[in-house]
MARGU-433229 format. One record per residue (C-alpha): residue in one letter; x, y, z. Coordinates in steps of 0.001 Angstrom, whole numbers, padded with zeros to 6 digits, always signed. Example, Ala and Ser with C-alpha at 12.3 -4.5 7.8 and 13.67 -1.06 7.14 Angstrom:
# MARGU-433229
A+012300-004500+007800/S+013670-001060+007140/
END
This chain:
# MARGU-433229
X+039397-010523+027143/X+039304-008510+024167/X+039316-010674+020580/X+040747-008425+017689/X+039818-011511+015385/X+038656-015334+015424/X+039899-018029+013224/X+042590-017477+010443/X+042191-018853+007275/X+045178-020044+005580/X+043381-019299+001886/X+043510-015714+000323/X+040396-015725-001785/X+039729-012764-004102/X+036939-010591-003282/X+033861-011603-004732/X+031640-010219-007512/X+027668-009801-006278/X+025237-010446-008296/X+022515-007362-008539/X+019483-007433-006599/X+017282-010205-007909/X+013353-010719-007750/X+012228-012517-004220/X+012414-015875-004586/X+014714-016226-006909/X+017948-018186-006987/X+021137-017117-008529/X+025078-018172-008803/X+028033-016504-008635/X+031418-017709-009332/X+034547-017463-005881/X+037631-017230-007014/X+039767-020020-004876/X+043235-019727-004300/X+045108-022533-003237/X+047175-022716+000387/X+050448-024523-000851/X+050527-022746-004522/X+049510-020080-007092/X+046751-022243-008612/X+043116-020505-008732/X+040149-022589-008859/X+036720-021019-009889/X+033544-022621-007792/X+030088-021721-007826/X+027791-020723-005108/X+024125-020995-005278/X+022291-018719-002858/X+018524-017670-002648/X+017983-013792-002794/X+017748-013519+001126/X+021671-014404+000634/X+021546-017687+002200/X+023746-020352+000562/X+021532-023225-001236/X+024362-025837-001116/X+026962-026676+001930/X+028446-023687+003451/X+032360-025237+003106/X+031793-024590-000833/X+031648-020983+000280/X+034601-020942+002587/X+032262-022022+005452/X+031979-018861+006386/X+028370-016823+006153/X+027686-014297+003305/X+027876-010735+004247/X+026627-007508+002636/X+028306-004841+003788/X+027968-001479+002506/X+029560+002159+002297/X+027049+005142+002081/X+029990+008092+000963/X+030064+012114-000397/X+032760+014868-000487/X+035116+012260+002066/X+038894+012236+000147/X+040244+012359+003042/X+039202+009364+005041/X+037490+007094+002261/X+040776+005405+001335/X+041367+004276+005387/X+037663+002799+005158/X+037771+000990+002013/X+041340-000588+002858/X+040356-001883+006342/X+037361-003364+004681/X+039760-005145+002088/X+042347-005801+004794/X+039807-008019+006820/X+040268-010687+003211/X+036791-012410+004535/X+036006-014918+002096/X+032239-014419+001270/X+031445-010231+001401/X+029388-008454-001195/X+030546-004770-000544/X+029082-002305-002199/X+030219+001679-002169/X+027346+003986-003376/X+028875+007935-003710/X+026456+010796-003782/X+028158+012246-006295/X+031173+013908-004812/X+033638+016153-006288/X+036645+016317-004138/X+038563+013263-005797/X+036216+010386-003934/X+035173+009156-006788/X+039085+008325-008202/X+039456+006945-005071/X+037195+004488-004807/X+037808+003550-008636/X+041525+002437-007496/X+039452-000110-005702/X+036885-001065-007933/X+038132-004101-008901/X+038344-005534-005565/X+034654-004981-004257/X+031225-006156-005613/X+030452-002689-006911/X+029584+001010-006129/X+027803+003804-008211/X+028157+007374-008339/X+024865+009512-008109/X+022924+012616-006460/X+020927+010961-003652/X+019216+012169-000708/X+021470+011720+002173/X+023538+009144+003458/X+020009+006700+004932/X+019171+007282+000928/X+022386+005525-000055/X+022522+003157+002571/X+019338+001618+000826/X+020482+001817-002464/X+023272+000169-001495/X+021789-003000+000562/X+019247-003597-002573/X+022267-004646-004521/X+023516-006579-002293/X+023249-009977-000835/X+023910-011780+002369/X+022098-013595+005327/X+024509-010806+007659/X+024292-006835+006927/X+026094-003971+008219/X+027410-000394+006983/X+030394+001185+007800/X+030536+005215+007584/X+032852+006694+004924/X+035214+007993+007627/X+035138+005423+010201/X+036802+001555+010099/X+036984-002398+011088/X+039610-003464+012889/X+041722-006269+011665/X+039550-009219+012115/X+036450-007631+012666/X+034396-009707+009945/X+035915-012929+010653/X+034326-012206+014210/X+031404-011223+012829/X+031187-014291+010589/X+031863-016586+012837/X+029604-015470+016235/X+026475-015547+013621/X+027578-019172+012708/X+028265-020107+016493/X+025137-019089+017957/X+022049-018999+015209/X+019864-017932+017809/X+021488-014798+017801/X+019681-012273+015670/X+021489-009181+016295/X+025222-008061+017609/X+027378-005401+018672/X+030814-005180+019457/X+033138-003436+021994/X+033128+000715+021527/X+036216+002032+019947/X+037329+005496+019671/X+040152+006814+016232/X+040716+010231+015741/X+041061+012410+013182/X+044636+010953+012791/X+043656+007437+012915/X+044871+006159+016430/X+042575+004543+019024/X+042352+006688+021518/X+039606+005175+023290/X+038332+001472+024405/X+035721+001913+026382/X+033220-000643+028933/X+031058-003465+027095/X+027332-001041+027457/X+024523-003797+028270/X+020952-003129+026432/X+017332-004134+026545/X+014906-002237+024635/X+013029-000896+028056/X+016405+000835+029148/X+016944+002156+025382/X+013788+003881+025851/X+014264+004998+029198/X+017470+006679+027416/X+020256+004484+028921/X+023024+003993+026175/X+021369+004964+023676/X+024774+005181+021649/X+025182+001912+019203/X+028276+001633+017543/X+027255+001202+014435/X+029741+000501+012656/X+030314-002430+014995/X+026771-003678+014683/X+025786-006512+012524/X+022327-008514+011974/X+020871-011102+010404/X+018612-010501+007242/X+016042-012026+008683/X+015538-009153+011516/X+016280-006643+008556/X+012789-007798+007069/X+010788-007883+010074/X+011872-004247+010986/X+010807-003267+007506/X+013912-003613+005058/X+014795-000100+005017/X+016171+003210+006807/X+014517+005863+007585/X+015474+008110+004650/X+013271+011484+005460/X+015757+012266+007741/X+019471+013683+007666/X+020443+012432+011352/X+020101+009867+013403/X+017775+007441+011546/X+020129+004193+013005/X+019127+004962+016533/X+015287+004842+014487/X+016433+001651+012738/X+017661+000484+016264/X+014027+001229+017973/X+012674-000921+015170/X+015638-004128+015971/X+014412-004056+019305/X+010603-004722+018862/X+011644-007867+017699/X+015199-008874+018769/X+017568-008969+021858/X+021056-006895+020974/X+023696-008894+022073/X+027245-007193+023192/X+030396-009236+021671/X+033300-008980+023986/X+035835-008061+020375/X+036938-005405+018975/X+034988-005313+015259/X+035398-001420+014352/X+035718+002000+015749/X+034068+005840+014961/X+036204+008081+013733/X+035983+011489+015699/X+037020+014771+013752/X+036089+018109+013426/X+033396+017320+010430/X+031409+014732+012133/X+027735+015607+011841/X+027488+014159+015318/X+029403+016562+016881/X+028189+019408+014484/X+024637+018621+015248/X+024741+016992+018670/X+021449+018956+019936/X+019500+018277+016698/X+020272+014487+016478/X+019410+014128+020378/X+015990+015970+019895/X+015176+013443+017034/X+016176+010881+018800/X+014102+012077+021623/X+011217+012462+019241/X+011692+008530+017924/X+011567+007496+021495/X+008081+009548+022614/X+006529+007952+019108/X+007632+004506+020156/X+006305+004907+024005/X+002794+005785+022449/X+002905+001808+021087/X+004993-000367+023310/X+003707-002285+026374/X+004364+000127+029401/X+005013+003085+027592/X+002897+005410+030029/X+005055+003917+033148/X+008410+004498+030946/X+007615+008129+030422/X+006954+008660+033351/X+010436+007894+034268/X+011944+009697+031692/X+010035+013353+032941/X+011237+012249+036406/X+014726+011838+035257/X+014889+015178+033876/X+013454+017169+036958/X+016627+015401+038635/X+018684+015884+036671/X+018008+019696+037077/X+018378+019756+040694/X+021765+020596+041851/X+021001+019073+045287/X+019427+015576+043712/X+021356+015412+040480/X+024693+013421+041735/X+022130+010899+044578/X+020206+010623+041355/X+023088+009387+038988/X+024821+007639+041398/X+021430+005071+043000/X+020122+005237+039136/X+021540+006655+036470/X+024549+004743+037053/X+023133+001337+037340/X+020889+001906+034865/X+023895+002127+032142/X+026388-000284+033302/X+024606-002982+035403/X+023102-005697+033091/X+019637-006415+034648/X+017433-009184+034055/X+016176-007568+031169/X+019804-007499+029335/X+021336-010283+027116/X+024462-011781+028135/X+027790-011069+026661/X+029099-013108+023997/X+032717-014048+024666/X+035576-016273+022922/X+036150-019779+024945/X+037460-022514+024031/X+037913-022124+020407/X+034188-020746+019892/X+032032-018168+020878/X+029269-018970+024179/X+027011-016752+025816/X+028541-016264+029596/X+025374-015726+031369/
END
């Protein structure tokens, strides 16, 4: 079962206003904007929340629903911003601090995203040092116990957040989510909705799925600060899959059985641009991390012998098909369950 959304809320609360980033320890309010279900009246209430994001007082004052600070790292993208931004305001979640930071572009993103700027927390315009750069700026203005970016060219499917939201409230064990991979193209239709991947941070390593939706991957605050509260900034590419090796030293990634958002493919994508570049980095992030982790000897090992057969004609299809295979889409003992919808909540189904 795929979920394009959980629970709808009746209310249409503005978007909310975030307060900047504040000292650690401190306590702030802000004010919600409250509009009522059976007429135009707008009440204001106040929310007090420590600077981790997490709500002081009961979470029904803030619409029950957990604070999230989501961000948008953007430069030179006119021609897909708009899409991003509105699916963002579409999902009408009733506690998000987003935040747009621009790297100073000069194709018309900026007027874009000032259209809008009355409907999200903030956003600043300013030369930066890459799109990791941004995404940090952006995240120390924010708040929120939940944190995620979505790419200036990709989007979040209607109901994405409310999923989001509500999984993190279901299960507080749960540290750390992804949801189902989606395909858009350049156009903006799905085009592809592919097999719920299973991970454990052995068989990342080992190089099995080593593809993370990101912007269908949410975590708690929490796991942000143990990994370090940042991303990797010194580099151009690939510095999630580096943010992802750090998740998993001290976290299980769960897959969610929904549909939360989907990559945009098109003919600028510096995926696709620089597919051999952000491969060898990642390769590079993975030898650093097998020099530390428990095992790390036996699991490169396996990764030398998985390239000699892969470049044997005669043992390369035996080879995927006993190994490769069931390496990517078997869950093992090592791999967290799926989360799926049931009777009106979300469960593990182990």
């Amino acid at each position: 079962m795929i979920a394009l959304g959980a629970f709808k809320d009746r209310r249409k609360p503005q978007p909310l206003r975030s307060a900047e980033a504040q000292p650690a320890g401190g306590i702030y309010e802000h004010q919600i904007r409250r509009a009522s279900a059976t007429s135009d009246a707008v009440r204001m209430e106040t929310c007090r929340m420590d600077t981790r994001g997490k709500s002081l007082v009961s979470e029904a004052r803030c619409g029950g629903w957990p604070r999230i600070a989501f961000v948008t790292p953007v430069r030179n993208s006119a021609k897909f911003i708009e899409a991003t931004i509105q699916s963002v305001l579409a999902q009408e979640y009733p506690n998000l601090d987003y935040f747009i930071v621009d790297g100073g572009s000069n194709d018309g993103t900026v007027e874009i995203i000032r259209k809008y700027e009355n409907k999200i927390s903030g956003w600043i315009s300013e030369p930066d040092r890459g799109m990791y750069d941004a995404i940090n700026k952006a995240f120390r203005r924010t708040t929120g116990e939940i944190m995620g970016w979505i790419s200036a060219t990709d989007i979040l499917y209607p109901g994405g957040l409310r999923v989001v939201g509500s999984v993190f409230n279901d299960l507080p064990e749960i540290e750390w989510i992804t949801g189902r991979p989606a395909l858009i193209n350049e156009q903006g239709m799905t085009v592809g909705v592919f097999e719920t991947p299973h991970w454990s941070r052995f068989r990342f390593l080992l190089g099995a799925n080593r593809f993370i939706m990101q912007e269908a991957t949410f975590w708690r605050r929490s796991l942000w600060v143990k990994a370090g509260g940042y991303v990797d900034a010194s580099s151009r590419l690939a510095s999630d899959f580096e943010l992802w090796v750090r998740f998993f030293r001290h976290a299980k990634l769960y897959p969610v059985e929904a549909l939360i958002g989907a990559y945009r493919d098109h003919a600028d994508a510096l995926g696709r641009i620089e597919l051999e570049t952000c491969n060898r980095v990642r390769d590079e992030v993975i030898e650093a991390e097998l020099d530390v982790v428990r095992y790390g000897k036996a699991l490169r090992l396996l990764r030398n012998f998985d390239r000699r057969a892969k470049s044997i004609p005669a043992v390369r299809d035996v080879w995927h098909k006993l190994v490769t295979k069931p390496l990517y889409r078997r869950a093992g003992r090592d791999s967290p369950p799926t989360i799926n919808y049931d009777q009106e909540r979300w469960q593990i189904f182990v």
